[in-house]
N, C-alpha and C positions, 0 to 999 in steps of 0.2 A: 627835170621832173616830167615834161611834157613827154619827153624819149621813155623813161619808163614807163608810163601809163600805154605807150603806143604799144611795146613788145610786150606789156603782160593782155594786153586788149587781142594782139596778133594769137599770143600762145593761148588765152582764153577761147578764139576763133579754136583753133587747132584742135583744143579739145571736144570741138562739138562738132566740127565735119573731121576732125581726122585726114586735113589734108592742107598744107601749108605751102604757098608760092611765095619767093625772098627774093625780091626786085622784078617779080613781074605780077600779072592779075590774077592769072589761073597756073592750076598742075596741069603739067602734061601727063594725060595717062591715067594709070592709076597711082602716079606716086604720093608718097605719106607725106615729104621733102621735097621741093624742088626749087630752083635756082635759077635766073634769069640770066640767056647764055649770051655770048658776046663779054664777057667779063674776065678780068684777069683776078679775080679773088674765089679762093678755095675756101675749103673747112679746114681748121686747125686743130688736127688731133691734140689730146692730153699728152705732155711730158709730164711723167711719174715716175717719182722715186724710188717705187715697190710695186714689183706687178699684183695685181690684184689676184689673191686664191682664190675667190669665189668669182671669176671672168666668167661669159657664156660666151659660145664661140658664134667670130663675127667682131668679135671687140676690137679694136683697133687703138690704139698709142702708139708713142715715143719713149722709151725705157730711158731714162735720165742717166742711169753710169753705164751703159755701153755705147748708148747712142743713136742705137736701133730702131727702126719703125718696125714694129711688131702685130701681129694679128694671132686670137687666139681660136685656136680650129676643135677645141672642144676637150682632147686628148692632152693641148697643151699649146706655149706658144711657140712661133712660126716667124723667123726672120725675114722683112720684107725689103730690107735694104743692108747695104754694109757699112760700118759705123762711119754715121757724119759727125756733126756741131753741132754744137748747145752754146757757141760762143757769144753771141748777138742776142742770147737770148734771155728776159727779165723774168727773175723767178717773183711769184707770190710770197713771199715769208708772213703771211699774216694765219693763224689759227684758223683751222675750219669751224664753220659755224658747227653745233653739234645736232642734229637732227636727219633727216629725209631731206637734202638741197640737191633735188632733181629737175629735169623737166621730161616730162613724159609726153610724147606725143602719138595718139594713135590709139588710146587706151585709158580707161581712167584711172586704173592701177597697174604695176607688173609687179615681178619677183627679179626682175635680172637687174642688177648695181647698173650702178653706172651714172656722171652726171645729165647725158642729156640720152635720154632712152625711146628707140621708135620702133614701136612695138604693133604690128597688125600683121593679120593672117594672111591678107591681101593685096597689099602696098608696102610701095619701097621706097629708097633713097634714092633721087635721081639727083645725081654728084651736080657739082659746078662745071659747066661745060666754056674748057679754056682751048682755046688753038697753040700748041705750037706753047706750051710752058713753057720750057726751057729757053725760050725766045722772047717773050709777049711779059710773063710777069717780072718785075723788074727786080723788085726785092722780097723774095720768096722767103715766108718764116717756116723755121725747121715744124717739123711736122704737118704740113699742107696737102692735102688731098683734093684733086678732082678729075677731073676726064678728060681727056686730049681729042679734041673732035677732029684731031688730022692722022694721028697713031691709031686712036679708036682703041686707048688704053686706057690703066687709070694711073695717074702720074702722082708719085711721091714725093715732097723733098725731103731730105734728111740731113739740112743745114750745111752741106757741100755739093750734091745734086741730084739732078731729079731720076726716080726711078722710077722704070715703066712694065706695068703688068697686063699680060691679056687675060 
């Protein structure tokens, strides 16, 4: 109980400066998101069963029947890796709740889907900064996203290995 009250208290902050640090004090910068570096833990994109028609581009998943990390560039989507595993990985089987089950950070309303939505004219996502992924996190979950502060990439896994973009 004590753990919930903390993240709706952190996301509650969130909404009123528009600017969220996750294991450390402050943003660096002007980011919306940021992440405390020295860590081997990323963000877990969504594996999803059906790509979303109403995506805006920037969207980022894991396509559940090809296998694909995907981003979607507006026009449509854009393969970011070549099919990995979904072996290791526990699905949800439980109903979605039915309503607006978002979090919106950066804004107090938007229009663009999505479950966790970071929306400013200003500020960005500054990823999780890992050295050396491929090396350092031990058991990487398929669709993991963050920054390789030795490639100066941003490193993918797609549940056989990591893939790296400038």
């Amino acid at each position: 109980m004590k753990n919930i009250l903390a993240i709706l208290g952190l996301l509650g902050i969130g909404f009123i400066h528009a600017q969220i640090a996750i294991g450390k004090q402050t943003v660096d910068g002007d980011g919306i998101l940021d992440f405390a570096s020295g860590t081997t833990n990323g963000i877990l994109l969504p594996i999803v069963e059906t790509l979303p028609g109403n995506a805006v581009a920037g969207t980022l998943l894991m396509d559940k029947n090809d296998k694909v990390l995907k981003m979607n560039i507006g026009s449509g989507w854009v393969n970011m890796s070549d099919p990995g595993s979904t072996t290791n990985v526990i699905f949800n089987t439980s109903a979605e709740t039915a309503g607006n089950n978002r979090v919106i950070i950066g804004s107090s309303t938007t229009s663009a889907p999505g479950v966790l939505v970071l929306e400013s004219a200003n500020k960005a996502l500054i990823l999780p900064k890992v050295a050396n992924p491929h090396l350092n996190v031990r058991t990487p979950y398929p669709g993991m996203i963050c920054y390789d502060t030795v490639s100066k990439t941003i490193a993918l896994f797609d549940g056989l290995k990591w893939n790296y973009w400038k």
